[in-house]
C-alpha positions as CSV (number, residue, x, y, z in Angstrom):
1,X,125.7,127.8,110.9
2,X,126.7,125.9,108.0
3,X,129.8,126.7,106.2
4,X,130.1,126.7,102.7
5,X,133.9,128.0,102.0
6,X,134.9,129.2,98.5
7,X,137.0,126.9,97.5
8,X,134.9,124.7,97.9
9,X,132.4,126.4,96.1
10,X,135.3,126.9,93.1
11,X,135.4,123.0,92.9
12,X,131.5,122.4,93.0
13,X,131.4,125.1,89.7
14,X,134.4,123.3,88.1
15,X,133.1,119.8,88.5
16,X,129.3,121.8,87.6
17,X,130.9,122.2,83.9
18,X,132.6,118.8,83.3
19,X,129.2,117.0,84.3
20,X,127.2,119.5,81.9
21,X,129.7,118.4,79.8
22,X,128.9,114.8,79.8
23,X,127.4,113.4,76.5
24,X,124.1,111.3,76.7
25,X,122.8,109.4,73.9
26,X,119.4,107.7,73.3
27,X,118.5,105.5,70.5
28,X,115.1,105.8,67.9
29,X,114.4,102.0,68.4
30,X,113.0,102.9,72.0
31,X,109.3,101.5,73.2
32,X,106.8,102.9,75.2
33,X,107.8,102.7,79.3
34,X,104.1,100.9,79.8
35,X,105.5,98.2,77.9
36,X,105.2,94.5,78.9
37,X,108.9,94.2,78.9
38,X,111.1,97.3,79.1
39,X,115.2,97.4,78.6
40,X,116.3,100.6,80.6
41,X,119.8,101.8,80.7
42,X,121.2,104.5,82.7
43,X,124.2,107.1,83.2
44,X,124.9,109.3,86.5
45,X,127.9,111.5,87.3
46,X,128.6,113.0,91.0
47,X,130.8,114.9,92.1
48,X,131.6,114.3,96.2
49,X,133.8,117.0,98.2
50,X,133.5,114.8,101.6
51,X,133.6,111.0,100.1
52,X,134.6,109.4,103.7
53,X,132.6,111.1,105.4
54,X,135.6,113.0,107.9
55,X,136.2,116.2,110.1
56,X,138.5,118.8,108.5
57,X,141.7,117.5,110.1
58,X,141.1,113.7,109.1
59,X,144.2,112.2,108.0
60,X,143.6,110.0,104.9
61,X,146.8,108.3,104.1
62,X,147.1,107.7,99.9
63,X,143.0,108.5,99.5
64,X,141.4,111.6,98.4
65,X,139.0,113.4,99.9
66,X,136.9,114.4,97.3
67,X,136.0,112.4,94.1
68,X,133.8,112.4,91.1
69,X,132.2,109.4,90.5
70,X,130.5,107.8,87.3
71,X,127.9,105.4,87.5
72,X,126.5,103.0,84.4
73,X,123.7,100.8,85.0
74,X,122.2,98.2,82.2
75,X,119.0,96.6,83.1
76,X,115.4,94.8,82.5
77,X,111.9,95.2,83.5
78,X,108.9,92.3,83.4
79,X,105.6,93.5,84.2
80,X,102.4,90.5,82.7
81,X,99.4,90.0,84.2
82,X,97.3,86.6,83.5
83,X,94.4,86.3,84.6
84,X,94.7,86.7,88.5
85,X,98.2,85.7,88.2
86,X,100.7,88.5,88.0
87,X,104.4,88.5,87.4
88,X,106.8,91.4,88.1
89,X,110.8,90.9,87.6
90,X,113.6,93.9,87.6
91,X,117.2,93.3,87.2
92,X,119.8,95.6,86.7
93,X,124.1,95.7,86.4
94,X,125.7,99.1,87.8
95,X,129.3,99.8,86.9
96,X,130.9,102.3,89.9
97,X,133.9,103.6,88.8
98,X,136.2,106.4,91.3
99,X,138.2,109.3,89.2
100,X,140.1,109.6,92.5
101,X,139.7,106.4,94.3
102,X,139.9,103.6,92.0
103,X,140.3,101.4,94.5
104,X,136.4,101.8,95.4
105,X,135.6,100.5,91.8
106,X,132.9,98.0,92.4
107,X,130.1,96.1,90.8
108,X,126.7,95.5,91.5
109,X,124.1,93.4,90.6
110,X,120.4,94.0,92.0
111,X,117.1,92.1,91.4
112,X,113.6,91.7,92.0
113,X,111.5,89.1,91.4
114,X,107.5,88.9,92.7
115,X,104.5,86.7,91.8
116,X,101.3,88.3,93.2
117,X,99.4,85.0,93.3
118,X,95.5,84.6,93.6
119,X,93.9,81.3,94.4
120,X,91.0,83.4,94.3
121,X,89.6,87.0,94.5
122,X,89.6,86.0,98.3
123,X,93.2,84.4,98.9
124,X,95.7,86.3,97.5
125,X,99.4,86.8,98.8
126,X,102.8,87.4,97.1
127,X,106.3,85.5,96.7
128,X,109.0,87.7,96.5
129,X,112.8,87.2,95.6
130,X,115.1,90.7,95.8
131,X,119.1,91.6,96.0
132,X,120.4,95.0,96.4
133,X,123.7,95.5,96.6
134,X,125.4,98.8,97.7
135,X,128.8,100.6,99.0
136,X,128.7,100.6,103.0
137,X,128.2,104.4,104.4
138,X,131.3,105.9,105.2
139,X,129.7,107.5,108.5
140,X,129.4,104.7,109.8
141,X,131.8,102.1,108.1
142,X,135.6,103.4,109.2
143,X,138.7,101.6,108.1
144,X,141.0,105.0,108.1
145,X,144.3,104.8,110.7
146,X,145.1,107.9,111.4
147,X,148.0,106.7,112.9
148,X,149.8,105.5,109.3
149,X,149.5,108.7,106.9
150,X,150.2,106.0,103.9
151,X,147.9,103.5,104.6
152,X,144.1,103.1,103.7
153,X,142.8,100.0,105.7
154,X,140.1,98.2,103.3
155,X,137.9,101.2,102.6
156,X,135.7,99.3,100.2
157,X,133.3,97.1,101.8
158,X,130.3,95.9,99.5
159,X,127.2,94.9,101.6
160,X,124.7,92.8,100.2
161,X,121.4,92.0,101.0
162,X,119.0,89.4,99.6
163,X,115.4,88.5,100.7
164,X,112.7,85.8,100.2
165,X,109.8,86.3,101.8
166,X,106.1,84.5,101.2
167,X,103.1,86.7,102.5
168,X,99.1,85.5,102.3
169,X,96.0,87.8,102.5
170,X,92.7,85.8,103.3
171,X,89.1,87.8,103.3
172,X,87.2,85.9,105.8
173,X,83.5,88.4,105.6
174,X,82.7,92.2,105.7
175,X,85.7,93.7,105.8
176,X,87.6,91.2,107.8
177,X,91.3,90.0,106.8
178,X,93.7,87.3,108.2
179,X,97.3,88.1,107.3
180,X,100.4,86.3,107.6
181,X,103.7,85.1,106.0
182,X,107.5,83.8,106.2
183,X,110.4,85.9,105.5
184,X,114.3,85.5,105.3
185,X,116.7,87.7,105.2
186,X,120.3,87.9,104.7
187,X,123.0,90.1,105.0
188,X,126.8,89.7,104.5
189,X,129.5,92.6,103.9
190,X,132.8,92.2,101.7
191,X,134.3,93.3,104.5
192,X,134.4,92.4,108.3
193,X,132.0,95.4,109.9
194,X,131.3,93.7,113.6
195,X,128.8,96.8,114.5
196,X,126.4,95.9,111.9
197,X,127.5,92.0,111.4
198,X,126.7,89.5,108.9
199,X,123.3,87.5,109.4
200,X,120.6,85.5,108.2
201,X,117.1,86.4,110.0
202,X,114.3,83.9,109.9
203,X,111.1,85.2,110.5
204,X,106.8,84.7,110.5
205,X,104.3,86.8,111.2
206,X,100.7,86.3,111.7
207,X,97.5,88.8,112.6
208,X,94.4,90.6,111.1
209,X,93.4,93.3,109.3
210,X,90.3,95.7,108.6
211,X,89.4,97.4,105.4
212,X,86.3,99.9,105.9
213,X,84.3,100.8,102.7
214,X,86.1,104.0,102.6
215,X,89.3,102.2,101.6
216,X,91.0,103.2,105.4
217,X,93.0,100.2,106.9
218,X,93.3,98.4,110.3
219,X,95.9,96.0,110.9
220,X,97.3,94.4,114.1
221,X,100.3,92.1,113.6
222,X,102.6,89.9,115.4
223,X,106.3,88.9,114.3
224,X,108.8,86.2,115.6
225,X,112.2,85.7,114.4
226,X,115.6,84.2,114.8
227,X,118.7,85.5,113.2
228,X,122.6,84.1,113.2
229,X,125.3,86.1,112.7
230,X,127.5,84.0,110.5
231,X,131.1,83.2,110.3
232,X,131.3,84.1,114.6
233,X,132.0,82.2,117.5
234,X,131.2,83.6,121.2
235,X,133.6,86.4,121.6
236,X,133.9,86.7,125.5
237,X,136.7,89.5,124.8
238,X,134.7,92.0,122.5
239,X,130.9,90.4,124.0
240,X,129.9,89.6,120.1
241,X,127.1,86.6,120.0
242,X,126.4,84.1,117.8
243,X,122.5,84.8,117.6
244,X,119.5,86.5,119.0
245,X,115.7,86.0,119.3
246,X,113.7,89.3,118.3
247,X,109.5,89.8,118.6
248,X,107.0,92.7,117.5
249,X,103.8,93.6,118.3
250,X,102.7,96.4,115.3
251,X,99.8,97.9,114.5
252,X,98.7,100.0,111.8
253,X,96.9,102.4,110.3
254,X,96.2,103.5,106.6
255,X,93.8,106.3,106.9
256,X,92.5,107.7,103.3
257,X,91.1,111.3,105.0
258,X,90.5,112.4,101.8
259,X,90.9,112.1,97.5
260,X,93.5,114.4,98.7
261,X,94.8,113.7,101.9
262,X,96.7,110.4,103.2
263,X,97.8,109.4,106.9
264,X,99.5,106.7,107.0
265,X,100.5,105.6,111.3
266,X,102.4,102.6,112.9
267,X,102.9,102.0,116.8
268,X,104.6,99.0,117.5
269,X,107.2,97.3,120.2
270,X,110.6,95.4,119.7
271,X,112.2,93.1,121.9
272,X,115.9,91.1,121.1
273,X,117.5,88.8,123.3
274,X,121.0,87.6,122.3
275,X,122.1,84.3,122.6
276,X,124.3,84.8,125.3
277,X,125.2,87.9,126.0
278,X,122.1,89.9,127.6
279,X,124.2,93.0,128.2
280,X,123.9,93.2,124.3
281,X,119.8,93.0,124.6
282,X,117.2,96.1,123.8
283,X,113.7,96.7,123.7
284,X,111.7,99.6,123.2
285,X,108.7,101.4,121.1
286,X,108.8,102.3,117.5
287,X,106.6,104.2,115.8
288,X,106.1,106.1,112.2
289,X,103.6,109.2,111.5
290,X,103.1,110.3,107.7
291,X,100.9,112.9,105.9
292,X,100.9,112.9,102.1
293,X,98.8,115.6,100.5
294,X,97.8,116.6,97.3
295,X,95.7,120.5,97.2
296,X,96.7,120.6,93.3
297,X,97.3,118.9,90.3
298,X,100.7,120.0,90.5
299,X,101.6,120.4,94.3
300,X,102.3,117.2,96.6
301,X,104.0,117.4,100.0
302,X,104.9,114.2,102.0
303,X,105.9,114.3,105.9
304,X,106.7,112.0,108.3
305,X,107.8,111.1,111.8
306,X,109.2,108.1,112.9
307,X,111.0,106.3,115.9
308,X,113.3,102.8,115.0
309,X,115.5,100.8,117.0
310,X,118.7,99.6,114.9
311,X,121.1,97.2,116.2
312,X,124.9,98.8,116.1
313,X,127.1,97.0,117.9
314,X,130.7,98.3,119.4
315,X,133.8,97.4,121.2
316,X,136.3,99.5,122.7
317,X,138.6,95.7,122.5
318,X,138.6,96.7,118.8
319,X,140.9,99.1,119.7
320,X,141.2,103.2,118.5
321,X,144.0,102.4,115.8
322,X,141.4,101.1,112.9
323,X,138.6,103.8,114.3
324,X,138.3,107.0,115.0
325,X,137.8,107.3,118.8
326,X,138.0,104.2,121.7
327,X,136.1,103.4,124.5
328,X,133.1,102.8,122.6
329,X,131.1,99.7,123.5
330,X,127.3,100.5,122.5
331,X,124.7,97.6,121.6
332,X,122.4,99.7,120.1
333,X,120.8,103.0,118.8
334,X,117.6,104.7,118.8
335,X,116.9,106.8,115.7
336,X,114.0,109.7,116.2
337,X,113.1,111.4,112.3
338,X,111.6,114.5,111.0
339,X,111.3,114.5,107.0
340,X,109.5,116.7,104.6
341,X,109.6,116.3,100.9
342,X,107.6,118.7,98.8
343,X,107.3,118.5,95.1
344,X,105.9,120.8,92.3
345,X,105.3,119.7,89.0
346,X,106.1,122.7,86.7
347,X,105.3,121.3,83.5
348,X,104.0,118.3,82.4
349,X,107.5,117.4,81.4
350,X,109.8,119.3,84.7
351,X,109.4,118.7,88.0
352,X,111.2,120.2,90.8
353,X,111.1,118.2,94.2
354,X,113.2,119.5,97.4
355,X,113.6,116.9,101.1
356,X,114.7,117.4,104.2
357,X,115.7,115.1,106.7
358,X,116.6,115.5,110.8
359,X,117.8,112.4,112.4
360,X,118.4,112.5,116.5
361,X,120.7,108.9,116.7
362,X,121.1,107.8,120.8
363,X,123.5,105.5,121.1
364,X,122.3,102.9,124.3
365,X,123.4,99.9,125.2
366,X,127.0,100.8,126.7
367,X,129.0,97.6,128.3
368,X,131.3,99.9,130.2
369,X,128.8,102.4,132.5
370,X,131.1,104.4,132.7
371,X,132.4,105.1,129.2
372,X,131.8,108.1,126.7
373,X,128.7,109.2,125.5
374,X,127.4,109.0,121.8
375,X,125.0,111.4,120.3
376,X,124.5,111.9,116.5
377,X,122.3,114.6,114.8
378,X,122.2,114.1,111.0
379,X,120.7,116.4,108.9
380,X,120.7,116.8,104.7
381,X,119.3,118.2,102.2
382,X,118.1,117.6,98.6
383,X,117.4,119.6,95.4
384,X,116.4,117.3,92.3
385,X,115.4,118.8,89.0
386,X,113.8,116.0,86.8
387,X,112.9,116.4,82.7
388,X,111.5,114.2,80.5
389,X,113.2,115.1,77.4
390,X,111.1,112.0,75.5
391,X,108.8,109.9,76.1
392,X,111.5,107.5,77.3
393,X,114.2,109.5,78.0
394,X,114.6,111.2,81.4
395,X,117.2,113.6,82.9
396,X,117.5,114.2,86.7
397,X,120.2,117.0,88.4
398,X,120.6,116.8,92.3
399,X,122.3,118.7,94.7
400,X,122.9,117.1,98.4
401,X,124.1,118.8,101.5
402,X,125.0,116.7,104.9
403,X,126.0,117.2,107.8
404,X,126.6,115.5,111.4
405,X,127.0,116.8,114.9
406,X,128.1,114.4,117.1
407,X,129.7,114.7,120.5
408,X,131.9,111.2,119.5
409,X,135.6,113.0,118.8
410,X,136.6,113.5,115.5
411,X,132.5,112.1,114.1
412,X,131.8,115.5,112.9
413,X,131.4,115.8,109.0
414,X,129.8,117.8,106.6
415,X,129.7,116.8,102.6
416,X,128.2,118.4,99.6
417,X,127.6,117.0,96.1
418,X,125.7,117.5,92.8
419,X,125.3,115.3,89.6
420,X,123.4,114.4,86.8
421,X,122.0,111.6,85.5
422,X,119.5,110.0,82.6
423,X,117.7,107.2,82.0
424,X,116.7,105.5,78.8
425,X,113.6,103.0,79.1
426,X,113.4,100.8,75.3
């Protein structure tokens, strides 16, 4: 049963007030969101009771467990077509600043830039540029030492993640498609995290697709690629590599039942090979099963099910005094996924939308036969109020409940929080 104590509940309603309390401004110059080019600028305010993600008897040297966070964001939004040409760019600034923390202040900058090119009608495709930077989960990302009450050991890491990617679309007859493109992407974190790794992944892709009249979709796919993990040498001690070779075989399909009714499924199989460690290797099936329906104007539920393999890698030679736990050497995880979002559109200006999401995360790919096991379930919850109070000017509340189960010592956490937030589009 989830616990909700009352102090905790006294802090929630305290830190309630002060973000009611929060003055938002808008100015009378603003344009119409449709615009050509839009200037958007944005305020949020959170309040966190678990920030690090911890059991109840985590010792946390000179950081607090709880924080209220405020969040400013500056951006710009392209959107022309010409002729069969058409040019998207968003780019934004966010300021992160930690009431209790302020070591975790941080900066990000995120873009997006896309030409959806047509040579004609019949050969289309799209060139892409994006960055998205973010703070690294604290589930997973643990730099605590218990073992030194006064010491935090670099809690904020900054991952960042760009890609470039070039895709074509040629319509051959009928209904009849050849697909393929080239993407890169790269990851790097502001702070050393071996289970995830930084990397640069190289990959192309190539297969076919079919569109019936109806507007329902076939496509069959396969991908090759090659990624480095860079700044590593071979580590013989902690069995890190310097690389890997990864295919998938996916196929898809987009299945328009009715004006109303959307499935949307994906069967596919991945298979990485490492360098030179192939105790580190996994393959395996994934797979992703989605409904989205619409029975009213102002009713829409979306649902989905979904299987992904997701490279985490682990070494008990890192030792237990910069983690929580030793004796962990896993390669890999397998993440099964139940989500159900429904939203209802009370007005033409409110909206209330409400998710859940139920995570099973099996740890595989153990060095040591012998050692521990590691199963995660993850579930949260989220309640968003949204209002457009103008034209231009919208207003969002959340509330957010996690939790974790996992039979790894100390891994269990649960974390509520709630905040507010606008956005201003000129």
């Amino acid at each position: 049963m989830t616990r909700f104590p009352v102090r905790k509940s006294k802090r929630i309603i305290i830190a309630a007030l002060a973000l009611l309390s929060t003055p938002l401004s808008h100015s009378a110059l603003a344009a119409e969101p449709e615009d050509t080019l839009n200037f958007v600028f944005g305020a949020d305010v959170k309040y966190e009771d678990n920030l690090f993600r911890v059991d109840e008897d985590a010792a946390l040297g000179d950081a607090s467990k709880h924080d209220i966070v405020h969040a400013y964001t500056a951006g710009i939004k392209l959107d022309k077509q010409y002729s069969l040409q058409r040019f998207q760019l968003e780019g934004t600034v966010s300021e992160n600043k930690y009431q209790e923390n302020d070591f975790l202040d941080w900066t990000g900058f995120n873009y997006r830039a896309a030409w959806l090119w047509s040579l004609t009608p019949r050969i289309t495709g799209r060139l892409l540029a994006s960055q998205n930077e973010t703070l690294n989960n604290f589930g997973d990302f643990r730099r605590v030492d218990p073992n030194a009450p006064n010491v935090t050991r670099d809690l904020r890491s900054i991952q960042t993640n760009e890609r470039r990617e070039f895709t074509a679309d040629i319509l051959l007859w009928g209904g009849w498609h050849v697909v393929g493109g080239a993407t890169q992407v790269e990851s790097r974190n502001s702070v050393s995290f071996n289970e995830v790794g930084d990397f640069t992944q190289d990959s192309a892709e190539f297969g076919g697709r079919y569109v019936f009249p109806s507007g329902t979709e076939i496509t069959l796919v396969r991908r090759e690629a090659t990624g480095d993990y860079k700044g590593r040498v071979v580590d013989n001690v902690r069995v890190l590599d310097t690389g890997y070779d990864q295919s998938e075989t996916e196929a898809k399909l987009d299945w328009r039942v009715t004006g109303k009714s959307h499935i949307t499924a994906r069967v596919g199989y991945t298979d990485r090979e490492h360098d030179n460690f192939n105790e580190r290797d996994y393959d395996g099936m994934t797979g992703l099963l989605a409904w989205r329906w619409t029975p009213t104007d102002k009713l829409l539920l979306n649902t989905a099910l979904s299987r992904n393999l997701y490279s985490f890698q682990e070494s008990n030679a890192l030792g237990g005094g910069v983690f929580f736990g030793n004796g962990y050497d896993y390669s890999y995880y397998v993440a099964d996924t139940f989500t159900i979002s429904p939203l209802w559109a009370i007005t033409e200006k409110t909206s209330l939308r409400f998710r859940y999401d139920w995570s099973d995360r099996d740890y595989r790919g153990d060095l040591d036969p012998n050692g521990p096991t590691r199963r995660d379930i993850v579930k949260s919850m989220t309640l968003t109020a949204e209002w457009q109070a103008l034209r231009t000017l919208v207003v969002s509340a959340v509330a957010r409940h996690e939790d974790r189960n996992s039979d790894r010592e100390a891994y269990d956490y649960e974390t509520d929080s709630i905040g507010i937030s606008a956005e201003l589009i000129f």
